[in-house]
C-alpha positions in Angstrom: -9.4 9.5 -12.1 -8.5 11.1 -8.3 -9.2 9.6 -5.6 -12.4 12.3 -4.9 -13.5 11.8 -8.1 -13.6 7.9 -7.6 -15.3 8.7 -4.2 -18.0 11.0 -5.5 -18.5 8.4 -8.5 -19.4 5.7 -6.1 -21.5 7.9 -4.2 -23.7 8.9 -7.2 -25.9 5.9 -7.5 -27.0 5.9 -3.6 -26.8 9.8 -3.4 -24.4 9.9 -0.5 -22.6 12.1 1.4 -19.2 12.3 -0.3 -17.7 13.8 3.4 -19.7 10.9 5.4 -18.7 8.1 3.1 -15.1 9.3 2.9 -15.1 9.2 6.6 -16.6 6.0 6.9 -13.7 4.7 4.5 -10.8 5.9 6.6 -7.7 3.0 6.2 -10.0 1.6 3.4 -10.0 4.5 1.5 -7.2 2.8 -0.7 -9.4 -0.4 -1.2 -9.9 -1.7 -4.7 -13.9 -2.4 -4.2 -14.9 1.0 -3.5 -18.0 1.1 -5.8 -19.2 -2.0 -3.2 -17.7 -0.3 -0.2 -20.1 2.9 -1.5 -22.7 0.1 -1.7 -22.2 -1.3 2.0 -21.8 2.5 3.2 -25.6 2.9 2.2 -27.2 -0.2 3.3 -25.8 0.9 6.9 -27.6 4.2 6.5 -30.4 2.3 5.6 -31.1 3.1 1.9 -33.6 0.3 1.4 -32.6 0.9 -2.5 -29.2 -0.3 -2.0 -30.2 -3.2 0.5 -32.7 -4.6 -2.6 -29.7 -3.8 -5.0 -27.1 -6.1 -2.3 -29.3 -8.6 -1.7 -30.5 -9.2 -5.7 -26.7 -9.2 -7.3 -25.3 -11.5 -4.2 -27.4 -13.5 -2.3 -28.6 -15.3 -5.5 -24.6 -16.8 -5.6 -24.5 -17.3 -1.7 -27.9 -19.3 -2.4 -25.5 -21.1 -5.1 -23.0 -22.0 -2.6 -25.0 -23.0 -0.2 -26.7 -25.6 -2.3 -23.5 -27.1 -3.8 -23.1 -27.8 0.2 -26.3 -30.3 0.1 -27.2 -28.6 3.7 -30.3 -30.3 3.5 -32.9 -27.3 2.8 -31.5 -24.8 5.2 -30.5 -22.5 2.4 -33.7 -19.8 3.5 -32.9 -20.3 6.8 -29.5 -19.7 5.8 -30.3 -16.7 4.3 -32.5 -15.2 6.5 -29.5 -15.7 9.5 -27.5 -13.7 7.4 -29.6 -11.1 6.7 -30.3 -10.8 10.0 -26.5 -10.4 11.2 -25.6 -8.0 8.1 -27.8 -5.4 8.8 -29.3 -5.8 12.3 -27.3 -7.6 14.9 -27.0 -6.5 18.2 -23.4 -5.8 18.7 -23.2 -4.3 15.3 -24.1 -4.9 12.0 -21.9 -7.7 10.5 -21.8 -6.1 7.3 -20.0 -3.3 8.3 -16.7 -5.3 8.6 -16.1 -5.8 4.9 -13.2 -3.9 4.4 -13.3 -3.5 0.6 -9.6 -5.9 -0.3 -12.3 -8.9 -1.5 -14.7 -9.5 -3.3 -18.6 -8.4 -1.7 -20.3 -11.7 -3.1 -17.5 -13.7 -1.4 -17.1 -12.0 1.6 -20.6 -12.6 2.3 -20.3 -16.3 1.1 -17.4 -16.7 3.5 -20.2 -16.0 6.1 -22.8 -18.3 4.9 -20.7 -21.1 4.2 -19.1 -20.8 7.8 -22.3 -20.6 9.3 -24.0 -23.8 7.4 -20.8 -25.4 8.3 -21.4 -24.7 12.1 -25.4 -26.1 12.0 -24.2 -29.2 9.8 -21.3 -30.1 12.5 -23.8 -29.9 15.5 -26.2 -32.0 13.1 -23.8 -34.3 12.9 -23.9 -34.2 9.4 -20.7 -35.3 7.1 -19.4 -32.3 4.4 -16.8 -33.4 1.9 -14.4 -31.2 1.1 -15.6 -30.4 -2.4 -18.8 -30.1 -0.9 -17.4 -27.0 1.4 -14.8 -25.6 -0.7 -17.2 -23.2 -3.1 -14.3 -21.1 -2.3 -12.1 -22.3 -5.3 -8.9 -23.9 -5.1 -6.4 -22.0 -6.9 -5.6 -23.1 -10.7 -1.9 -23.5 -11.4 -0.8 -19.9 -13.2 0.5 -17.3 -11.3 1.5 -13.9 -12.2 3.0 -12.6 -9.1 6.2 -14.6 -9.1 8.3 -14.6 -12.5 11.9 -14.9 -13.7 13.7 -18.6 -13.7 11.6 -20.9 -11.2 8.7 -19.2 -11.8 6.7 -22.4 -13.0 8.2 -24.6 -10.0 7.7 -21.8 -7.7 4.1 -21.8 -9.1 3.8 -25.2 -9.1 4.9 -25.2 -5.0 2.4 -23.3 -4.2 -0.6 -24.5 -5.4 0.6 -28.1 -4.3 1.5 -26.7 -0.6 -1.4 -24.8 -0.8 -3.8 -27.5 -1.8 -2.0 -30.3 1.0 -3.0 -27.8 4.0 -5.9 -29.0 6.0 -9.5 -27.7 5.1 -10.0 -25.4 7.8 -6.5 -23.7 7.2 -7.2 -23.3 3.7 -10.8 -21.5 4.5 -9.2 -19.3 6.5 -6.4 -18.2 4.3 -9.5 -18.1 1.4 -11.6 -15.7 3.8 -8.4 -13.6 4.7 -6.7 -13.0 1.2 -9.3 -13.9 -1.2 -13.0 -12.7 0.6 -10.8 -9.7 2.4 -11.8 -10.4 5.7 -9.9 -8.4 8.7 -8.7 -10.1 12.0 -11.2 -8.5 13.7 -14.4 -9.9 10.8 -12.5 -13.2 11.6 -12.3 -13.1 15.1 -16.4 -12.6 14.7 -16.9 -14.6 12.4 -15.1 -17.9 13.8 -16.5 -16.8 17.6 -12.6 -16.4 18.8 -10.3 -13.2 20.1 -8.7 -11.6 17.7 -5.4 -12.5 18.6 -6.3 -16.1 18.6 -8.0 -15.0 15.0 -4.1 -13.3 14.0 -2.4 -16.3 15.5 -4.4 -19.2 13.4 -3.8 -16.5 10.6 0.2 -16.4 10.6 0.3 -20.7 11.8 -1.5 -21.5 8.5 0.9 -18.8 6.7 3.7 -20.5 8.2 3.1 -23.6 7.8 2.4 -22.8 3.8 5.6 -21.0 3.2 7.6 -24.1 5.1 5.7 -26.3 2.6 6.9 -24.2 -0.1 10.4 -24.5 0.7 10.2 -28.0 1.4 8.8 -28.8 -2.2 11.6 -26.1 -3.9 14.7 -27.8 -2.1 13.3 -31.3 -3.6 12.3 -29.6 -7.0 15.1 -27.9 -7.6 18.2 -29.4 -5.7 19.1 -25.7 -4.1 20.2 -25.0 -0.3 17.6 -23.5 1.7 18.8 -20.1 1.3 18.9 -20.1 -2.7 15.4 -21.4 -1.9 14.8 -18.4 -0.1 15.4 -16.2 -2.8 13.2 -18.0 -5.4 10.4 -17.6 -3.0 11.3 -14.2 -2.4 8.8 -14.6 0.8 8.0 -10.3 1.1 5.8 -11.2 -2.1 4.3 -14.8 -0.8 1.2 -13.6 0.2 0.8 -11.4 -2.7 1.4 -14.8 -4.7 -1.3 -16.1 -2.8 -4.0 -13.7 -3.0 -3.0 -13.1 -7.3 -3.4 -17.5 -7.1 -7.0 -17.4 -5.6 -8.2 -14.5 -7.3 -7.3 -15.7 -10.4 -9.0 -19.4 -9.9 -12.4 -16.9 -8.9 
């Protein structure tokens, strides 16, 4: 199918302007959730049809999340804060910083989860890492890497992955799994954006080091053999293929 057929396909259900939409996509235009980005597109222009349609397919698995957290009955109150910052906050409507690389249901889990995580830390209120991490950790297979060391390389990264501290491993969840931009980081986490892209590449960083470290004890190589197992231009691929695949 072309790209303006995909386009006018996901504008059929909300009756949109093919020209507006495709507009309103510019860089995101290539994004592999474009049926939800067509979706997103009209509850901005205020189809009440497609808000009812958002809020009845995802806000039943945010509710989901947000009760595996034990936040203590705050999951309406929850809800209702989101609603509010999705479609009506002041300095712009939340929602339209989904960028269409994620998933919709957990781009807006990413927000709710963050949020309850915010009101229990003021309440004082302890959150075990289980608790928080409704955001899978990834299961060992792992498509993206293949050839000799493929099961160590595997095996590397999900153990790295899994060692890095929880707030690192949110943010790498909400940037390569829930598709979240700098700038719906920056937002979301209440810091400048190049704070946002600096906390971004750290916990990338400090993964791929972790990487290394584990190959060069697995596998009794030099750094730079290690280098070309990890083959590091396709790491973050690796890494989004890991947590989508553990969704």
């Amino acid at each position: 199918m072309s790209a303006d057929l995909s386009i006018s396909a996901a504008c059929a259900p909300w009756k949109l302007d093919a020209k507006a939409f495709e507009k309103w996509l510019g860089a995101r235009r290539s994004a592999p959730q474009l049926e939800a980005l067509a979706l997103v597109f009209a509850c901005l222009q205020g189809n009440s049809d497609a808000v009812k349609a958002l809020e009845s397919a995802h806000f039943p698995k945010v509710r989901s999340a947000l009760k595996k957290m034990n936040v203590g009955g705050l999951e309406d109150e929850l809800i209702d804060w989101m609603r509010f910052e999705l479609f009506a906050r002041e300095q712009g409507p939340l929602l339209a910083t989904y960028t269409g690389k994620g998933d919709l249901t957990g781009f807006l889990r990413a927000i709710a989860v963050h949020e309850a995580l915010k009101r229990l830390k003021k309440q004082k209120r302890e959150v075990t890492p289980d608790a928080v991490a409704e955001l899978p950790v990834p299961e060992v297979e792992l498509a993206a890497m293949k050839g000799a060391y493929g099961k160590q390389f595997t095996k590397a990264l999900d153990e790295s992955f899994r060692s890095l501290e929880l707030s690192e491993r949110n943010l790498l969840r909400q940037y390569f799994l829930d598709g979240l931009s700098i700038d719906a980081l920056a937002k979301l986490h209440d810091i400048h954006r190049a704070t946002a892209a600096r906390r971004v590449n750290a916990a990338k960083e400090k993964l791929t080091d972790l990487v290394k470290q584990k190959l060069i004890a697995e596998l009794q190589m030099g750094e730079s053999s290690v280098q070309d197992v990890i083959t590091l231009s396709n790491l973050d691929e690796s890494l989004g293929t890991l947590l989508r695949k553990s969704g």
